[in-house]
N, CA, C and O atoms as a CHARMM CRD file, in Angstrom:
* protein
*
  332
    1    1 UNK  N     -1.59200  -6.95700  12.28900 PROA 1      0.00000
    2    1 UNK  CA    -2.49100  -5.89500  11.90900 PROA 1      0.00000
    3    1 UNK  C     -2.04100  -4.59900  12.57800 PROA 1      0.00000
    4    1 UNK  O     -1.64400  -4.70400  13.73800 PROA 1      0.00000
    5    2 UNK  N     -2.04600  -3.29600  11.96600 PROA 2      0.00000
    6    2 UNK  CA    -1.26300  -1.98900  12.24400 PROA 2      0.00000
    7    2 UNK  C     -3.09100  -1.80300  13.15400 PROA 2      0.00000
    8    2 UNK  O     -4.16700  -2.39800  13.20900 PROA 2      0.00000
    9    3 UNK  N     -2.40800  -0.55700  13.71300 PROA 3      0.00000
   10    3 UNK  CA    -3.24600  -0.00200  14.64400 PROA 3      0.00000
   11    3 UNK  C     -4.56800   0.38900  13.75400 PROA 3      0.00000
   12    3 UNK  O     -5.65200  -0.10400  14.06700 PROA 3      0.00000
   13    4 UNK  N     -4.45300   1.31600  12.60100 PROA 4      0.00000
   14    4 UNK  CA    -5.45600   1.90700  12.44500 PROA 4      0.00000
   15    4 UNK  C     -6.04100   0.48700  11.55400 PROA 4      0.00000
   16    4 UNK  O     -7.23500   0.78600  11.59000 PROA 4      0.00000
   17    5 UNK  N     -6.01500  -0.50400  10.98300 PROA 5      0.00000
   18    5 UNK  CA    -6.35600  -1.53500  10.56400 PROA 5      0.00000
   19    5 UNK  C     -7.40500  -2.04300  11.62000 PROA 5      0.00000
   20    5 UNK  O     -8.55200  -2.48500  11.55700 PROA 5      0.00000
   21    6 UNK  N     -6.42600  -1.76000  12.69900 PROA 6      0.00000
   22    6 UNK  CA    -7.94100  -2.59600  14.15100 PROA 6      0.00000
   23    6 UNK  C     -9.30200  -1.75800  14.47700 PROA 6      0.00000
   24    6 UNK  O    -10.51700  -1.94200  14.55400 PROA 6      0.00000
   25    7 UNK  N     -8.22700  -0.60500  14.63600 PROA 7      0.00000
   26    7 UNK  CA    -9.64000   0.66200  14.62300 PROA 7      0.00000
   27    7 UNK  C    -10.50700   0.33500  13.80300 PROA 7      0.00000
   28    7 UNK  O    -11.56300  -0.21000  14.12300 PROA 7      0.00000
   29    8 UNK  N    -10.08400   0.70400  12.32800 PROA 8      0.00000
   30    8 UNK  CA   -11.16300   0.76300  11.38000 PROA 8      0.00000
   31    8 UNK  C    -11.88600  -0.82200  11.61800 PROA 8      0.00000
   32    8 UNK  O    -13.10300  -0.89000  11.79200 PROA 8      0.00000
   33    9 UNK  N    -11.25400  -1.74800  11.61200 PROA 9      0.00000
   34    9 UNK  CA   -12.29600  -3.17200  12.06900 PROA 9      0.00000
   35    9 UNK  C    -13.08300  -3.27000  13.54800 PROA 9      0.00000
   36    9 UNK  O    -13.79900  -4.19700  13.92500 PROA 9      0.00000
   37   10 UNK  N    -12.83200  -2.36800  14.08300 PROA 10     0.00000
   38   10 UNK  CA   -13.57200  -2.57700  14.61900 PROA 10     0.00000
   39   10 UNK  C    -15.13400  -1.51200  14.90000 PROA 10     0.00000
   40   10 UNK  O    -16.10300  -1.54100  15.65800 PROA 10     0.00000
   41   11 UNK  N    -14.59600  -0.59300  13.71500 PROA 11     0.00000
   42   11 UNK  CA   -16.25000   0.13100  13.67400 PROA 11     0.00000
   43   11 UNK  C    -16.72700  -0.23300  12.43700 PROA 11     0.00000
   44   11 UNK  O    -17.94500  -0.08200  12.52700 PROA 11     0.00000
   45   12 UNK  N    -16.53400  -0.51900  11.63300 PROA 12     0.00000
   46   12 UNK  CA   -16.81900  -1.05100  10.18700 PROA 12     0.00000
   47   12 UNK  C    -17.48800  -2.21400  10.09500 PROA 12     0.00000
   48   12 UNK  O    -17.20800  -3.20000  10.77800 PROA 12     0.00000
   49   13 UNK  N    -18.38200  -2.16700   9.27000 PROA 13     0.00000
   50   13 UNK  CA   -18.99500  -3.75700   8.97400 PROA 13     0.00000
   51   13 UNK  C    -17.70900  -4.22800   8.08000 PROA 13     0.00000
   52   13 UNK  O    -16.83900  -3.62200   7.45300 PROA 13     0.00000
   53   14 UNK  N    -18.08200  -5.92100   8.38300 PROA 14     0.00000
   54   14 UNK  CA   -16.54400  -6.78000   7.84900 PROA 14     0.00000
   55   14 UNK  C    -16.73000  -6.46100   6.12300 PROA 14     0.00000
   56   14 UNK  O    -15.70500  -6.33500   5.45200 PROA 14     0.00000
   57   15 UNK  N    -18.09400  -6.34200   5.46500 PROA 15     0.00000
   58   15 UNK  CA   -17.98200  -6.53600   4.32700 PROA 15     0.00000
   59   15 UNK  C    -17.28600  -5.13300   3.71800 PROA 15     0.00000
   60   15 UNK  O    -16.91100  -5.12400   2.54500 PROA 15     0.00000
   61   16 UNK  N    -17.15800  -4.15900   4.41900 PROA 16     0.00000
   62   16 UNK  CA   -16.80400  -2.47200   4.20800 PROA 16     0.00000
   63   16 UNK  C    -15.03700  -3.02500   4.53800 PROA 16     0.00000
   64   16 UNK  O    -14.33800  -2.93400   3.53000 PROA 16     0.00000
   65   17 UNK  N    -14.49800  -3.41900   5.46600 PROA 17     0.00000
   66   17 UNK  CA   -13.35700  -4.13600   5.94600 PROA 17     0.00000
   67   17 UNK  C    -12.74200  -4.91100   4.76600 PROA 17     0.00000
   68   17 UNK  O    -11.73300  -4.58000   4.14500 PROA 17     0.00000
   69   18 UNK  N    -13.27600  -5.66400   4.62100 PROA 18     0.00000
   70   18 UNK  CA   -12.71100  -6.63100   3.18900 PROA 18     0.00000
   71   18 UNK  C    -12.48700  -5.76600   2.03600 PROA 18     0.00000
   72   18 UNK  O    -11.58100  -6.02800   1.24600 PROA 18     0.00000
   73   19 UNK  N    -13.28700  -4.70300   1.87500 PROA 19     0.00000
   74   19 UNK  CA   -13.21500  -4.09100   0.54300 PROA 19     0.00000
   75   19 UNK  C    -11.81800  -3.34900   0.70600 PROA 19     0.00000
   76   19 UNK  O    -10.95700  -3.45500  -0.16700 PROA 19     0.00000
   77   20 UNK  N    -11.66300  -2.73900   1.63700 PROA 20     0.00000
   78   20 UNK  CA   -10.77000  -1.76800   2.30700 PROA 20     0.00000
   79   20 UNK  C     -9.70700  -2.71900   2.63900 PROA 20     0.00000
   80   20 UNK  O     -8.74200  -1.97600   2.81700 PROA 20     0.00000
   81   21 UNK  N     -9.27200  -4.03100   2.84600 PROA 21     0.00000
   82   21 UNK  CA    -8.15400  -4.71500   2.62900 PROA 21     0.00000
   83   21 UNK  C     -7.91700  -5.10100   1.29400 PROA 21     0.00000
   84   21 UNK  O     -6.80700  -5.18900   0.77100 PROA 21     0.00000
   85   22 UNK  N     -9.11600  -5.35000   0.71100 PROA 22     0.00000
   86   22 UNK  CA    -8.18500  -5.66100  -0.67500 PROA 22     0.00000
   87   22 UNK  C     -8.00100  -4.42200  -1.80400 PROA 22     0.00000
   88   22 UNK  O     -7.51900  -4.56800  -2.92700 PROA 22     0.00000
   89   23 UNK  N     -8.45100  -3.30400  -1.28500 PROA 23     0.00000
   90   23 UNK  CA    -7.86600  -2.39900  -1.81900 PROA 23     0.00000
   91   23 UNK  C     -6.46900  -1.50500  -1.72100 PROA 23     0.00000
   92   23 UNK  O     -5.90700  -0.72600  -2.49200 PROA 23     0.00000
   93   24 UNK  N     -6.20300  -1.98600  -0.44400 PROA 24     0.00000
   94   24 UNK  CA    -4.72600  -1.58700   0.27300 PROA 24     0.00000
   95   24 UNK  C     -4.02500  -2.39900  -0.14600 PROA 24     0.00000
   96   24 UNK  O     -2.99000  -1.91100  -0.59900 PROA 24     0.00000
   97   25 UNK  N     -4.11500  -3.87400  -0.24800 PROA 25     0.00000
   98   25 UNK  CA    -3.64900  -5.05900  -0.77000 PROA 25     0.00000
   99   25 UNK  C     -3.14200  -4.68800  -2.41700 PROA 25     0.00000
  100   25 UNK  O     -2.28000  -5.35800  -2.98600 PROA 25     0.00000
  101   26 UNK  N     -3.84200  -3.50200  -3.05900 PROA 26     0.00000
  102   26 UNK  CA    -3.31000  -3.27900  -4.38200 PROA 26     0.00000
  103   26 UNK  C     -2.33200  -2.36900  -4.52600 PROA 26     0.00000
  104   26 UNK  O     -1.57200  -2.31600  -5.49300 PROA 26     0.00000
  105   27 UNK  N     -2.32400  -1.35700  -3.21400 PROA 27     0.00000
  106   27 UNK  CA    -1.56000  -0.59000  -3.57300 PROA 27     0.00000
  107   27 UNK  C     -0.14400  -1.18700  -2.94900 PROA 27     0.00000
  108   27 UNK  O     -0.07200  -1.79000  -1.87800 PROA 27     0.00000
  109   28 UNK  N      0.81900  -0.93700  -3.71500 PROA 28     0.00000
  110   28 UNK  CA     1.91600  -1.11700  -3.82000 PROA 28     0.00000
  111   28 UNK  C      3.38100   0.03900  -3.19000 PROA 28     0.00000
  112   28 UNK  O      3.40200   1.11100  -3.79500 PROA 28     0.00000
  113   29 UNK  N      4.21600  -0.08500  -2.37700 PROA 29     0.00000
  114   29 UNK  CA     5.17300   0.79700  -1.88400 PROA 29     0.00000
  115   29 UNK  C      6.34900   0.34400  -1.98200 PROA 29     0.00000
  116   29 UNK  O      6.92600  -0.36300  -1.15500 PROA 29     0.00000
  117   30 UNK  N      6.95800   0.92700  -3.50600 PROA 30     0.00000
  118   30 UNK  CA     8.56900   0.29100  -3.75500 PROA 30     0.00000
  119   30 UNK  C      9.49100   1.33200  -3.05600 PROA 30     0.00000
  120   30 UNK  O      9.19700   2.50400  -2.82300 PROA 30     0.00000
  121   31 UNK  N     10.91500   0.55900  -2.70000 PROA 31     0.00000
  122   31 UNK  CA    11.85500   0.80800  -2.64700 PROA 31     0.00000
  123   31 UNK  C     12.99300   0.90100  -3.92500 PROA 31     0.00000
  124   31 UNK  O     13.23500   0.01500  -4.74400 PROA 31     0.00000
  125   32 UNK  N     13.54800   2.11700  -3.83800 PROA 32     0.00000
  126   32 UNK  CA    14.65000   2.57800  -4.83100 PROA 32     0.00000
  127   32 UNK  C     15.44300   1.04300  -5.44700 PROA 32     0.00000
  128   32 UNK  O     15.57000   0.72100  -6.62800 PROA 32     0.00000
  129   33 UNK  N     16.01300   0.07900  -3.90700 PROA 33     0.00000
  130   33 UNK  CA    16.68800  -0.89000  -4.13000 PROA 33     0.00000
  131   33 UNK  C     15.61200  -2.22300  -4.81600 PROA 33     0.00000
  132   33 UNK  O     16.04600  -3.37400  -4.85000 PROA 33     0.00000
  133   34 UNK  N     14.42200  -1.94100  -5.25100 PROA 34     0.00000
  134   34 UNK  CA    13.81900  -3.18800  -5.92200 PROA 34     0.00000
  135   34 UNK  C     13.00800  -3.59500  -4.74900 PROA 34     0.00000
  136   34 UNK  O     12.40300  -4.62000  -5.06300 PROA 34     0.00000
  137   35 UNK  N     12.73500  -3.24100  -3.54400 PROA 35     0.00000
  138   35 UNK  CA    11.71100  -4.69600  -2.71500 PROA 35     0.00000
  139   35 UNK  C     10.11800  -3.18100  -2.61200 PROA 35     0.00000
  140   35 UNK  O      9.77600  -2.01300  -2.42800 PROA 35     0.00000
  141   36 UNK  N      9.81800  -4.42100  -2.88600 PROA 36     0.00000
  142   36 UNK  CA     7.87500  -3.97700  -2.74900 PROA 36     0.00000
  143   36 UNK  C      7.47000  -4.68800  -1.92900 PROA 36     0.00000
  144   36 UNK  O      7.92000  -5.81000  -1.70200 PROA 36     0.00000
  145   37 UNK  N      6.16100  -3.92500  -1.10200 PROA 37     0.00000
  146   37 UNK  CA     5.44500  -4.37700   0.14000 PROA 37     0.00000
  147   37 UNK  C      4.31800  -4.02200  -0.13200 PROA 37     0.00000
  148   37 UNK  O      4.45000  -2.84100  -0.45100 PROA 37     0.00000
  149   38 UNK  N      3.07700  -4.34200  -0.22800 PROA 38     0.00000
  150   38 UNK  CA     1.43300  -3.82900  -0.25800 PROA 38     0.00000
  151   38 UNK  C      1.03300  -2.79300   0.64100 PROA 38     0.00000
  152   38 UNK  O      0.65500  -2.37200  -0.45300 PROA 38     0.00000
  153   39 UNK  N      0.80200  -2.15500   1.29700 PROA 39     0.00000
  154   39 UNK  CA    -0.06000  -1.08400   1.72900 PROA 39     0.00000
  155   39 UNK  C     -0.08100  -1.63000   3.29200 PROA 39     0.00000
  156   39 UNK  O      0.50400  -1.13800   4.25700 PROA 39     0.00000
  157   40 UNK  N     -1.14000  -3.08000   3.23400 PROA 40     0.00000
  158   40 UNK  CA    -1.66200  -3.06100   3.92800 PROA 40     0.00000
  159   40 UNK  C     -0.90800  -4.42800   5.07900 PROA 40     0.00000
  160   40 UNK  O     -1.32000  -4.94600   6.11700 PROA 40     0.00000
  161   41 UNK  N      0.57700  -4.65100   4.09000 PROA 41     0.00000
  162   41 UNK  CA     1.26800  -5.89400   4.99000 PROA 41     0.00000
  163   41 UNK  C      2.43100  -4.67900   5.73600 PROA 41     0.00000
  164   41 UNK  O      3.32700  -5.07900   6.48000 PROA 41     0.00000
  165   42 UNK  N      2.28700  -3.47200   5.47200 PROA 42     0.00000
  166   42 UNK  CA     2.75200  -2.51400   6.26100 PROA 42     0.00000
  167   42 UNK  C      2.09100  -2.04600   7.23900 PROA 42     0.00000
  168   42 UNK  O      2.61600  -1.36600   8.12000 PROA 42     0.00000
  169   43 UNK  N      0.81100  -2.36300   7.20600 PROA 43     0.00000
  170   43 UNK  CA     0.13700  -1.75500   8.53800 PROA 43     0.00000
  171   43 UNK  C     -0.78900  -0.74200   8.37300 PROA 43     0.00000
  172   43 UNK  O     -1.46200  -0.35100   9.32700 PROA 43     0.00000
  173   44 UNK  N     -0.90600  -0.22400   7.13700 PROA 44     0.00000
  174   44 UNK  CA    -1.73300   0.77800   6.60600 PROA 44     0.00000
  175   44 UNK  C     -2.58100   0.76000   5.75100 PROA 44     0.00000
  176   44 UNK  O     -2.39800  -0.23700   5.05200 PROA 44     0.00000
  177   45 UNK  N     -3.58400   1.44200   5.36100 PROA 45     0.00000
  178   45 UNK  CA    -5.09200   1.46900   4.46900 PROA 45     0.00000
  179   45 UNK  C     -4.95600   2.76100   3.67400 PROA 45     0.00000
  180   45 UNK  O     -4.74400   3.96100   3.85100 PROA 45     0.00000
  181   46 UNK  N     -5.17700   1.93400   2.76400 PROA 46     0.00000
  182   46 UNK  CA    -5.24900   2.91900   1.15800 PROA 46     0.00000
  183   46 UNK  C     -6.66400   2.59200   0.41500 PROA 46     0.00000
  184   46 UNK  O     -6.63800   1.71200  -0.44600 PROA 46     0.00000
  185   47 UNK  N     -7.63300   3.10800   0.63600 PROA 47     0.00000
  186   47 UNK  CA    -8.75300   3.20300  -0.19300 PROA 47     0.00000
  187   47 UNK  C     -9.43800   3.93000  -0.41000 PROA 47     0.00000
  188   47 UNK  O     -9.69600   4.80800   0.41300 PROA 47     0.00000
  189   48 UNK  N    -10.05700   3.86800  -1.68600 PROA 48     0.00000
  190   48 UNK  CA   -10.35600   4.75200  -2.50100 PROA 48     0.00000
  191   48 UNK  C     -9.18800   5.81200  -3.30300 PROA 48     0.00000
  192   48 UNK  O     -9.59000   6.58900  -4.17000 PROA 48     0.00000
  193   49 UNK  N     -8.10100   5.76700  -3.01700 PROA 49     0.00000
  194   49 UNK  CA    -7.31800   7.11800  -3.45000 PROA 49     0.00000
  195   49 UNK  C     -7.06900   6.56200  -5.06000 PROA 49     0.00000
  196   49 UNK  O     -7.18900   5.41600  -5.49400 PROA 49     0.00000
  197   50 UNK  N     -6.79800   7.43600  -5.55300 PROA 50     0.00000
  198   50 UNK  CA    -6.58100   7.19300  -7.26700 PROA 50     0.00000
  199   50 UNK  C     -5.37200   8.01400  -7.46200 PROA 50     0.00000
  200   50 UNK  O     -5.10700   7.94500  -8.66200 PROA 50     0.00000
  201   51 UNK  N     -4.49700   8.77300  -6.84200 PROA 51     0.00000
  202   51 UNK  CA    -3.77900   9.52600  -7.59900 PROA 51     0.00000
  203   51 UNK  C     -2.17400   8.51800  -7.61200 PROA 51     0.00000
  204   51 UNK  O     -2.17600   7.57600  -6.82000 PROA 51     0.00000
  205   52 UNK  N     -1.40200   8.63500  -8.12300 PROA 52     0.00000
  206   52 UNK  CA    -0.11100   7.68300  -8.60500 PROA 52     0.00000
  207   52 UNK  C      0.96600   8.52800  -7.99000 PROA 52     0.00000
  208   52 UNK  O      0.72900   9.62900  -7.49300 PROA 52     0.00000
  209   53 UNK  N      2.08800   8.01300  -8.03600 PROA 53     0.00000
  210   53 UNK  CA     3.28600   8.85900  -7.96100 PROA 53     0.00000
  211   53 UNK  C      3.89700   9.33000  -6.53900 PROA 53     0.00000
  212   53 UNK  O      5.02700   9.51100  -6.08500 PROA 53     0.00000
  213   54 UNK  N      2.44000   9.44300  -6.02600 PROA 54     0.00000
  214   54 UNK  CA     3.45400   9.69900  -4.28600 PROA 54     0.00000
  215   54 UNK  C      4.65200   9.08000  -3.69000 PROA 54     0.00000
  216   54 UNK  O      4.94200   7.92900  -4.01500 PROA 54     0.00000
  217   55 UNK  N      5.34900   9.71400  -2.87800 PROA 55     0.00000
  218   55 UNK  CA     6.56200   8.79800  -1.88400 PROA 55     0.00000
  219   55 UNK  C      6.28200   9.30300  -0.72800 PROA 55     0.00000
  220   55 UNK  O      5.55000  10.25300  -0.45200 PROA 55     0.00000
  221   56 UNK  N      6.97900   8.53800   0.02500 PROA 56     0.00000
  222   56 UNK  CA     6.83000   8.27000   1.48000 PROA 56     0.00000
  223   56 UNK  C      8.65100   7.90400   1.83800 PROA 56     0.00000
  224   56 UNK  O      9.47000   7.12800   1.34400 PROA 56     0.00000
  225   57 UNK  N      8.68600   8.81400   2.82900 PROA 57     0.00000
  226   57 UNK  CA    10.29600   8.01800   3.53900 PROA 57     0.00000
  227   57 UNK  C     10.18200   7.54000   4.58300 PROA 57     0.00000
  228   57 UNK  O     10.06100   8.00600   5.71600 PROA 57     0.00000
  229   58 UNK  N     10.23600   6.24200   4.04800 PROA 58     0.00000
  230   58 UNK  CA    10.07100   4.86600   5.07100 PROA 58     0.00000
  231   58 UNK  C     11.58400   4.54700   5.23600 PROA 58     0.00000
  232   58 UNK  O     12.56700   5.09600   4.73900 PROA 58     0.00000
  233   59 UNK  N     11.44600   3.25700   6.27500 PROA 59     0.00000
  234   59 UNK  CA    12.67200   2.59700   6.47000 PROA 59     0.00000
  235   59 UNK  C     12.62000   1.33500   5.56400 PROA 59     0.00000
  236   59 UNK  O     11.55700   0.71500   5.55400 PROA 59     0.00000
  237   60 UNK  N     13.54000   0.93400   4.88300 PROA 60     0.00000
  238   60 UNK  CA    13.03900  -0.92500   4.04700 PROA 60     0.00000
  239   60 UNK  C     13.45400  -1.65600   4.52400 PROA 60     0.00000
  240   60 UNK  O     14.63300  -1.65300   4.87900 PROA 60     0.00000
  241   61 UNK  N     12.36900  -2.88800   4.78700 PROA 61     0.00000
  242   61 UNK  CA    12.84800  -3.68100   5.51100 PROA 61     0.00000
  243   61 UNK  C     13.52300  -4.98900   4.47600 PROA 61     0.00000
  244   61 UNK  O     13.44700  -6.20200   4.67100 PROA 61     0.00000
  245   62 UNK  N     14.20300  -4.23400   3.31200 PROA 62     0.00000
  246   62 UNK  CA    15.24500  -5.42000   2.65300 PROA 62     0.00000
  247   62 UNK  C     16.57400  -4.79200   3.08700 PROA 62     0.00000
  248   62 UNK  O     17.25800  -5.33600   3.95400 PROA 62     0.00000
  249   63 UNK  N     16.92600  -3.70700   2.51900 PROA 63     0.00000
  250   63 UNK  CA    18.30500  -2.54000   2.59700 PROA 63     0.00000
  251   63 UNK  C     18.07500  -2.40900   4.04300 PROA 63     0.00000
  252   63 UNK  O     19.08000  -2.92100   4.53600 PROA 63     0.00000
  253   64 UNK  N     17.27500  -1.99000   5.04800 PROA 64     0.00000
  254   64 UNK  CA    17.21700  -1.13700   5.85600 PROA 64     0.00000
  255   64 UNK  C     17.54000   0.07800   5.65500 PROA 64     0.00000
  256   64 UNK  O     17.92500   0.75500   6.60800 PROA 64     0.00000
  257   65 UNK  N     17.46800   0.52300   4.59400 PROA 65     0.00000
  258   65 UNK  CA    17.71900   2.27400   4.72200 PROA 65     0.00000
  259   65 UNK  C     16.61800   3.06200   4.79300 PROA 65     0.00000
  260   65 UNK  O     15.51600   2.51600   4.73000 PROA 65     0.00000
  261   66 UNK  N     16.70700   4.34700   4.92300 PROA 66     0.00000
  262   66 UNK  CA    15.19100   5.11400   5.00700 PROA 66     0.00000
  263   66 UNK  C     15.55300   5.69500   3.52200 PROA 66     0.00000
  264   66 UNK  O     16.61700   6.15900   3.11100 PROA 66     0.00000
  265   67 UNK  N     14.30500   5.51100   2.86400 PROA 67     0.00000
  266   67 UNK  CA    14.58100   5.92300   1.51300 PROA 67     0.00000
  267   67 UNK  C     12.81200   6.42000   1.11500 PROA 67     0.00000
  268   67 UNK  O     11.76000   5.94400   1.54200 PROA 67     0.00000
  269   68 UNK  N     13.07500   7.61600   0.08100 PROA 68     0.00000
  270   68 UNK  CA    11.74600   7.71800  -0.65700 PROA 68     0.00000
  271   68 UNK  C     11.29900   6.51800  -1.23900 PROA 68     0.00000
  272   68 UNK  O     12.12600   5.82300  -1.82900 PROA 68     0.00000
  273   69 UNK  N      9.56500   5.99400  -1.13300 PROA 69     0.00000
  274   69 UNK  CA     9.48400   4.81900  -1.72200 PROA 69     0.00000
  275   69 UNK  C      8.13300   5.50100  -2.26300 PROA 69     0.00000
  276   69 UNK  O      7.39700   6.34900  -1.75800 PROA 69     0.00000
  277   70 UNK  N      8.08300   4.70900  -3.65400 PROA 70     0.00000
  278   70 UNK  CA     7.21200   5.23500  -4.27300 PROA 70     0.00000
  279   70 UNK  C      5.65300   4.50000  -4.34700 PROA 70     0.00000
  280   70 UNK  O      5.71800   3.28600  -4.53700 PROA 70     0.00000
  281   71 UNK  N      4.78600   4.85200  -4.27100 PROA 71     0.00000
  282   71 UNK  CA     3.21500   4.48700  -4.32800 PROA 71     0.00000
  283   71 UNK  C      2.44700   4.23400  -5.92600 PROA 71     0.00000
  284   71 UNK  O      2.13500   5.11400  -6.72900 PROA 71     0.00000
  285   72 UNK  N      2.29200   2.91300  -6.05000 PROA 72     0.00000
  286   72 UNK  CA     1.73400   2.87100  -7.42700 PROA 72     0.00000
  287   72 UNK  C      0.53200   1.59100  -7.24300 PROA 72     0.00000
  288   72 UNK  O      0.77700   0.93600  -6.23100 PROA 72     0.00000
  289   73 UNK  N     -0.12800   1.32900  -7.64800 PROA 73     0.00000
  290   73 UNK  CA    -1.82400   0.50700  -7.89700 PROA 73     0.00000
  291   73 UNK  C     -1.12200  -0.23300  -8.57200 PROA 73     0.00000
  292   73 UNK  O     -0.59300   0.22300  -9.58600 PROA 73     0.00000
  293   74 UNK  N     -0.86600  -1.98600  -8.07800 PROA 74     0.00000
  294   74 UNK  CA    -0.15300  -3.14100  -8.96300 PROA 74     0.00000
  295   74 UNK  C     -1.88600  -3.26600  -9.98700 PROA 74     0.00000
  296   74 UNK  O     -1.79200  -2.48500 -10.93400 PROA 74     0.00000
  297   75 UNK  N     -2.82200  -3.75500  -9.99500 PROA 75     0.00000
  298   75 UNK  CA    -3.70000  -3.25800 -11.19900 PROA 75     0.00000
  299   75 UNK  C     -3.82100  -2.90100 -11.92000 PROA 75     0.00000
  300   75 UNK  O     -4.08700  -3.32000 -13.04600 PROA 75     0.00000
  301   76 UNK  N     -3.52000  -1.17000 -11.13800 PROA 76     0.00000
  302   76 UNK  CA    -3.22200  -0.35500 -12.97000 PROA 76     0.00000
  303   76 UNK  C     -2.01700  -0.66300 -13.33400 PROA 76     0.00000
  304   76 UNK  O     -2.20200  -1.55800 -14.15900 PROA 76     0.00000
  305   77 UNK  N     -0.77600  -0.47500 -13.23600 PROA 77     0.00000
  306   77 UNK  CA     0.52600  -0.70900 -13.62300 PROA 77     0.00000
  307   77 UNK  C      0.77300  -2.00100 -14.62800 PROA 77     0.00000
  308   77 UNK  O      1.49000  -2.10400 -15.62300 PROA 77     0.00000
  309   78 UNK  N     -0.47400  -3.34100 -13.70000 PROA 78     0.00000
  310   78 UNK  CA    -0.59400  -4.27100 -15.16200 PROA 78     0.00000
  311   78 UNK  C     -0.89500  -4.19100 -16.04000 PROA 78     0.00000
  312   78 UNK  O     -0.41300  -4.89700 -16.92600 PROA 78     0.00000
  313   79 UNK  N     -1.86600  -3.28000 -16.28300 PROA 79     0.00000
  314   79 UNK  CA    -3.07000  -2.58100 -17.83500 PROA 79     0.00000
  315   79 UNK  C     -2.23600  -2.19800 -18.80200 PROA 79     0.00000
  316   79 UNK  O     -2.41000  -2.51500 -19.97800 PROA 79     0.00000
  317   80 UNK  N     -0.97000  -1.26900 -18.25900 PROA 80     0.00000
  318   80 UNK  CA    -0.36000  -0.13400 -18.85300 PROA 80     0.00000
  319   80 UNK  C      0.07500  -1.21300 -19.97800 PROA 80     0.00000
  320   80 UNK  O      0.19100  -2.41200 -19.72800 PROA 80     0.00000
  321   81 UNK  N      0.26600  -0.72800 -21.04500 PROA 81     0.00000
  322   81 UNK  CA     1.31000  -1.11400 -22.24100 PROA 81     0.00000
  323   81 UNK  C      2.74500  -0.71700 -21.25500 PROA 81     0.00000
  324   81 UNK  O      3.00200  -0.03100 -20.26500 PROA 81     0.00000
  325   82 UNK  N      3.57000  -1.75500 -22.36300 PROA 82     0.00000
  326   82 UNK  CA     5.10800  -1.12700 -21.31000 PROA 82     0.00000
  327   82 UNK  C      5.42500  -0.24400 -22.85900 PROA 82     0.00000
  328   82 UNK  O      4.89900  -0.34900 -23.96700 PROA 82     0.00000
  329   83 UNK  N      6.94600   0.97700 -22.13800 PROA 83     0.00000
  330   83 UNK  CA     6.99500   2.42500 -22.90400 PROA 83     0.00000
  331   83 UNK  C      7.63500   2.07800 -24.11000 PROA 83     0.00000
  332   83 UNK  O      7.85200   2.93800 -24.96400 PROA 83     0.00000
């Protein structure tokens, strides 16, 4: 569990906690080279946000490189028709 994961559990009621893991749990952070990680098996909390498309330059822990990785909701991304 990442730091702010403990914080927030530990002022939060668990049922506010659960919602807030499995909403981090949806969001999704790919790497250029193909490996995806959830939000929240990185150590971090994503809830409530709705907007798509962001990056982040992380390090990956498949390549190890630091690369822009992009932020997308595995949820919505299933809905979509493909193009």
């Amino acid at each position: 569990m990442g730091f702010f994961q403990k914080l927030f559990g530990s002022l939060l009621s668990k049922e506010t906690m659960d919602k807030m893991q499995a909403d981090s749990e949806d969001w999704m952070v790919q790497c250029p080279c193909g490996h995806e990680i959830s939000v929240w098996e990185l150590g971090g909390i994503r809830y409530g946000g709705r907007s798509t498309g962001k990056r982040t330059l992380i390090k990956c822990r498949k390549c190890g490189k630091h690369r822009w990785h992009r932020f997308y909701r595995k949820s919505v991304q299933q809905q979509q028709p493909p193009a």
